[in-house]
C-alpha positions, 0 to 999 in steps of 0.5 A: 492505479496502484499507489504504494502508501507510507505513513509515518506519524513522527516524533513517536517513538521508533516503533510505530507497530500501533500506528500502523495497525490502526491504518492498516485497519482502514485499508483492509475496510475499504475492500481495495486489493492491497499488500503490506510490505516492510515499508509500506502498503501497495494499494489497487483501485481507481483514482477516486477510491485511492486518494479518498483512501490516502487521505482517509490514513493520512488523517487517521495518522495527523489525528494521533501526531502534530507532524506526519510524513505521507509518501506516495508513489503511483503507477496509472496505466490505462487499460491495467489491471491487478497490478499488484500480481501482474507487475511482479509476473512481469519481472519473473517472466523476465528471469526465467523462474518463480522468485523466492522472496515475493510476499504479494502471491499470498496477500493478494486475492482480487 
């Protein structure tokens, strides 16, 4: 599965570098293959692990602000796996060439 995770505790201030470096810290402890991005993360693992992750960051969040908006969007593919390289080869295999801008082939090792 992979799940791509937005939290944004509100009424903070607009710049949340702090906040989200305290999440960041839980996902890179739980030892799951995941990619920051500039307005998100992309995590990998089964249902289990990801959503007890989820409400691991959304809980760290809640506990430094009264209002916090968690966005999550998944992919569940049976069979599927490093989905966070395989989905991005995908779409350079479909254009014909390595594309210049991909942040995840350095931040990925599984």
């Amino acid at each position: 599965m992979l799940v791509e995770l937005s939290v944004t505790p509100l009424g903070r201030g607009t710049h949340l570098s702090k906040d989200v470096a305290e999440i960041l810290r839980i996902i890179d402890e739980s030892g799951l293959p995941y990619c920051l991005t500039p307005t998100g993360t992309c995590i990998e693992g089964d249902w289990d692990e990801v959503m007890a992750l989820v409400k691991r960051c959304h809980q760290q969040a809640r506990s430094q602000s009264s209002h916090v908006m968690t966005t999550v969007r998944m992919e569940d593919e049976e069979g599927a796996s490093d989905k966070l390289n395989e989905n991005i080869a995908a779409v350079e295999r479909a254009v014909g060439h390595t594309l210049r801008n991909v942040l995840v082939r350095s931040a990925v090792t599984l």
